[in-house]
N, C-alpha and C positions, 0 to 999 in steps of 0.2 A: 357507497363508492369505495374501491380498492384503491390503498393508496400505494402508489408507486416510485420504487427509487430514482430519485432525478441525478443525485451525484452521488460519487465514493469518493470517500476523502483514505486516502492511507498514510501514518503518521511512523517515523521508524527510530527509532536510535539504538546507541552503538552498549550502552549496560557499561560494566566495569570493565574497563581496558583500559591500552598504555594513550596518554593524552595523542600521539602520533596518528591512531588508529579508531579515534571519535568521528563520531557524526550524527548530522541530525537529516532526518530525508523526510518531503513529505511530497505524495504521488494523487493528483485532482484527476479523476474521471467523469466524463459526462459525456451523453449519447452523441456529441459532434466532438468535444478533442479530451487530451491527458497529457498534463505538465508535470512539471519533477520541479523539484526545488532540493537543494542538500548544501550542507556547510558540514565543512570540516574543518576545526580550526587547530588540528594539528601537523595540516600538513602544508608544508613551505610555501607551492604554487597551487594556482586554482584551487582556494580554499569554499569559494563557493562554485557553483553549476548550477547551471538551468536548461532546462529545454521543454519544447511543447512538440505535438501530433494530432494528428487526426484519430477518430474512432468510425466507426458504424452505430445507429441505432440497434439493429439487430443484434451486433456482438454487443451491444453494450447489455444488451436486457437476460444475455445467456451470464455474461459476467455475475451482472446483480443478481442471478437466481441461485451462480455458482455459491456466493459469499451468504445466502439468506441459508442456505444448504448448510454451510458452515457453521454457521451461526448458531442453529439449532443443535447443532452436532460437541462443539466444540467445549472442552474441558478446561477450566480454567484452573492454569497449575500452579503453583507455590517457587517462583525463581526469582532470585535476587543478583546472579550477576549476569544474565544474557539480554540482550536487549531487549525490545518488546516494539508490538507492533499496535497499532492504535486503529481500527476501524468504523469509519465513520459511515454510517446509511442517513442519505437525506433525502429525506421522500418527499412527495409533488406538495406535499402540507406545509412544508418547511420544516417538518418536527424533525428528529437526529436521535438516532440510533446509537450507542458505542459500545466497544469492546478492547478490551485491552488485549494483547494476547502473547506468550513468548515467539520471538522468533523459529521455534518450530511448530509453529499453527499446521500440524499436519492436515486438519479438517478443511482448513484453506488452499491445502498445495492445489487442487486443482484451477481454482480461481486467479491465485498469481499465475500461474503459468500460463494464461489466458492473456491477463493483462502484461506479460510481460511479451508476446507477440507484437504490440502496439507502440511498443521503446521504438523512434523513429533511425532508422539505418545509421551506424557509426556513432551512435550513444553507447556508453555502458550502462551496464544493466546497473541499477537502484540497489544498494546494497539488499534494501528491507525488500525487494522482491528474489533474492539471492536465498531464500531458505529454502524453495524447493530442489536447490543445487546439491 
C-alpha cells in the first residue's frame, strides 16, 4: 500500500535580521483547508496573525506531488544568515517527513506558488511563501 500525503506543514523564520523585521510563520495544508499562523514580535501592532481557507482535494494532491518533486530534487546548502524554511510531509501513516531548507528553495518555487493561490482574498501573502517573489 502507497502511502500518501495527508498534510503539509510549512515552518518559516526570518534568520539574522534587525529585531523589527523577525518572524516566525507557520503555513497547515490539508486536502479540505490551510491556516497560517505568524508572530512577529518586533513589530508594534498586530504582532501576531492568523487566518484559515479552504483547499481542493485535487489541488491538494498536485501540491503534494509538486513538494515530493522538490524534495527529490533539492540541494541542501550551507547558510547561516537567511532564514530557512522547514517542510513537513505527513503521510496517511502518521510517519513525517522533513527538510530543512533556505529560503530560496528554488526546487520548491513551483509548489509555493500553488499554495500561495489558496491565501484567502485580502490576507498577505506569508512571508515564507514570498521567496518565489
Amino acid at each position: 500500500m502507497e502511502r500518501q500525503i495527508k498534510k503539509i506543514i510549512l515552518k518559516g523564520t526570518s534568520g539574522y535580521c534587525d529585531f523589527k523585521d523577525q518572524f516566525q510563520e507557520k503555513v497547515e495544508i490539508t486536502e479540505e483547508s490551510i491556516t497560517y499562523e505568524g508572530i512577529f514580535p518586533g513589530k508594534e501592532e498586530k504582532k501576531e496573525e492568523r487566518w484559515e481557507g479552504e483547499t481542493l482535494p485535487q489541488e491538494f494532491e498536485k501540491i503534494a506531488n509538486l513538494f515530493v518533486e522538490g524534495w527529490e530534487k533539492e540541494v541542501a546548502l550551507f547558510v547561516t544568515d537567511v532564514g530557512t524554511i522547514e517542510i513537513i510531509l505527513v503521510h496517511s501513516d502518521g510517519k513525517e517527513e522533513k527538510k530543512e531548507i533556505s529560503m530560496v528553495g528554488h526546487f520548491f518555487q513551483k509548489a509555493l506558488e500553488e499554495v500561495r493561490k489558496w491565501i484567502p482574498e485580502g490576507e498577505e501573502v506569508p512571508v515564507l511563501l514570498s521567496v518565489v517573489e
